[in-house]
SEBARO-33857 format. One record per residue (C-alpha): residue in three letters; x, z, y; residue number from 1. Coordinates in steps of 0.1 Angstrom, whole numbers. Each point is the difference from the previous one (the first is absolute). Layout:
<rs>
+-----+-------+-------+-------+-----+
!   r !  east !    up ! north !   k !
+-----+-------+-------+-------+-----+
! ALA !     X !     Z !     Y ! NUM !
...
+-----+-------+-------+-------+-----+
</rs>
This chain:
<rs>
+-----+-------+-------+-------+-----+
!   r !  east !    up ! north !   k !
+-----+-------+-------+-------+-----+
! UNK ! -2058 !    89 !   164 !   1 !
! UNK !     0 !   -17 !    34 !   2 !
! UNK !    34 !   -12 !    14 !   3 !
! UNK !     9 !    -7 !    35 !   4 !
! UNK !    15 !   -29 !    10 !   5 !
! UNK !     9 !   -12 !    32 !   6 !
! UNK !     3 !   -41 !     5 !   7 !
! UNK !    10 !    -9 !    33 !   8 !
! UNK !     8 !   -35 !    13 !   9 !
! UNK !    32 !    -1 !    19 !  10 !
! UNK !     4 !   -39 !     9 !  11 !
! UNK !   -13 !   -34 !   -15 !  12 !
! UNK !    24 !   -32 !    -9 !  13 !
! UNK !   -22 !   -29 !    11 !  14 !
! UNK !   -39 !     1 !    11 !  15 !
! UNK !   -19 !    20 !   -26 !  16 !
! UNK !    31 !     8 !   -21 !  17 !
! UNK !     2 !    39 !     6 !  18 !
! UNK !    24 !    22 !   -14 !  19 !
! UNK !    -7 !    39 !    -4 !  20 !
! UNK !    17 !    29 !    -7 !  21 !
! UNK !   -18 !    25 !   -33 !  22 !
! UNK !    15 !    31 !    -2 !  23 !
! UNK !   -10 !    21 !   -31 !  24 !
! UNK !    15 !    29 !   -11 !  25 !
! UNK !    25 !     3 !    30 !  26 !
! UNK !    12 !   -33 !    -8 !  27 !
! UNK !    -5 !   -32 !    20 !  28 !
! UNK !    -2 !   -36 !   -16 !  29 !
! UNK !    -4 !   -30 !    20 !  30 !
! UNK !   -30 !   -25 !   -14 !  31 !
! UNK !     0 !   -34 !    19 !  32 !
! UNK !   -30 !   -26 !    -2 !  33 !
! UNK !    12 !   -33 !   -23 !  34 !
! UNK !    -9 !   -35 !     7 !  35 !
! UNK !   -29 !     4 !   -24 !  36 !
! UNK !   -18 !    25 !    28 !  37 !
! UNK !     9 !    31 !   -29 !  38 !
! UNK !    22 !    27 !     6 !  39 !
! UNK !    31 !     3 !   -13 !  40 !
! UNK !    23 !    33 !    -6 !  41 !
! UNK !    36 !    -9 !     8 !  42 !
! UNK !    32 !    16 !    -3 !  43 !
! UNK !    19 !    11 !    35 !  44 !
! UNK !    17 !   -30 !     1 !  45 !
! UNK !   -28 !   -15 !    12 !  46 !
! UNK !     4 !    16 !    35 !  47 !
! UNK !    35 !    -9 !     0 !  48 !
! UNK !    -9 !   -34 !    -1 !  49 !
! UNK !   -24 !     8 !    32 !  50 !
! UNK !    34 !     9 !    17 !  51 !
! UNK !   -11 !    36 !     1 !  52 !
! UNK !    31 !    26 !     1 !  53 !
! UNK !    14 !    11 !   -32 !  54 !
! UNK !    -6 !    33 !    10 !  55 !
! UNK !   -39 !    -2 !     2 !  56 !
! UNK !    -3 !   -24 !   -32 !  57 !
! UNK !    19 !    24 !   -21 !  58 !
! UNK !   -28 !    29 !     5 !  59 !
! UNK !   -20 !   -19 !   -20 !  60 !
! UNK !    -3 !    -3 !   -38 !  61 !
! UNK !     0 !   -28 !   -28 !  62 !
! UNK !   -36 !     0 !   -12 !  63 !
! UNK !    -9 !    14 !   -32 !  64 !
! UNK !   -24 !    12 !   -26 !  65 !
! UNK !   -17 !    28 !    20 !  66 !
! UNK !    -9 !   -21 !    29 !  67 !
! UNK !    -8 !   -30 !   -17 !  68 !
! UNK !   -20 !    20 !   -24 !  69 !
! UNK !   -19 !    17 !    26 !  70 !
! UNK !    -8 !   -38 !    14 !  71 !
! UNK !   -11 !    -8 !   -30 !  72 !
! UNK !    24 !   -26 !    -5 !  73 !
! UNK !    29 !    -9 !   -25 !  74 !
! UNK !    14 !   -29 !    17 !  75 !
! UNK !     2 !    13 !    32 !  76 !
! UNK !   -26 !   -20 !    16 !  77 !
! UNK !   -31 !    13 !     7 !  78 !
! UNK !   -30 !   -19 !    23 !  79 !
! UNK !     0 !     7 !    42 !  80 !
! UNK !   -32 !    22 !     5 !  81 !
! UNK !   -12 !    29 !    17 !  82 !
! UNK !    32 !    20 !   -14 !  83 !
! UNK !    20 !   -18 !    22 !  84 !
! UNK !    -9 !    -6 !    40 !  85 !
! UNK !    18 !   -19 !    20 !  86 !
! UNK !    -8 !   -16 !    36 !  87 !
! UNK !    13 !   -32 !     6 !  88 !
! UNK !    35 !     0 !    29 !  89 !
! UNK !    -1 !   -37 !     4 !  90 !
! UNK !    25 !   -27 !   -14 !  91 !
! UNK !    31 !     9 !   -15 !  92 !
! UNK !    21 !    30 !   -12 !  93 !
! UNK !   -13 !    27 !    21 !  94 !
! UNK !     0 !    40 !    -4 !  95 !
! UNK !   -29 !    22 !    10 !  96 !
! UNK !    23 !    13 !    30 !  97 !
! UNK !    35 !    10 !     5 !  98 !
! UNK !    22 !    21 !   -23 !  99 !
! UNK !    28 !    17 !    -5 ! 100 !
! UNK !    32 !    -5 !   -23 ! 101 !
! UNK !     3 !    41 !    -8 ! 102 !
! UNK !   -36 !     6 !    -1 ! 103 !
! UNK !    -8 !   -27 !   -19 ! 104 !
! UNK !   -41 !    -9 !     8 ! 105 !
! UNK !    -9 !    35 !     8 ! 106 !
! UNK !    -3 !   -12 !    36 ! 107 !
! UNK !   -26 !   -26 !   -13 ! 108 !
! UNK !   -37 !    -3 !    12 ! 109 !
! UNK !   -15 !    18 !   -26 ! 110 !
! UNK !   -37 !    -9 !     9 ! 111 !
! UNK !   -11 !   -20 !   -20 ! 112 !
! UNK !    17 !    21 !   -28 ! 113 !
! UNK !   -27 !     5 !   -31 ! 114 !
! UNK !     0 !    35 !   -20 ! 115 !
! UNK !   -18 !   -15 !   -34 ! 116 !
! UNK !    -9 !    24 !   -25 ! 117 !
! UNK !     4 !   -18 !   -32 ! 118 !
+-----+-------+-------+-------+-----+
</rs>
């Protein structure tokens, strides 16, 4: 059975260090690239570290079995490929464009959003 899944990149931390939103199952998990060049599934928190509002960090979930399962991971790191496209913003923290604290990243540039079927 073929599952959608929808990866989207919604900002980077440093050059080539992107960070994406997955929602699967009508939840959304935030994955981050490590300082190994692997993606990483982290909790919320993560975004609240970015300084992003509490109310847009708290619409997304703690990663757990289903997602990492369908990522084929256990550890919560899986490699950077096709799964996950990014373009590059530049230096620095930066977001793919503006958004806003009660719609969380629904007013995101979704372009370069991916629809895998995995």
């Amino acid at each position: 059975m073929a599952l959608n899944v929808r990866v989207t990149q919604i900002g980077q931390t440093a050059v080539n260090k992107p960070f994406f939103e997955v929602l699967y199952n009508g939840r959304r998990y935030v994955a981050r690239t490590n300082d190994d060049g692997k993606i990483e599934f982290v909790s919320p928190v993560f975004l609240k570290s970015l300084g992003v509002n509490s109310l847009v960090h708290q619409q997304f979930y703690q990663p757990d079995s289903d997602v990492l399962k369908l990522f084929k991971t256990s550890s919560g790191i899986t490699e950077l490929d096709t799964r996950f496209a990014y373009v590059t913003l530049g230096s620095g923290l930066g977001f793919i464009t503006e958004f806003s604290p009660l719609k969380g990243f629904s007013s995101l540039a979704i372009s370069n959003a991916l629809w895998q079927t995995l």
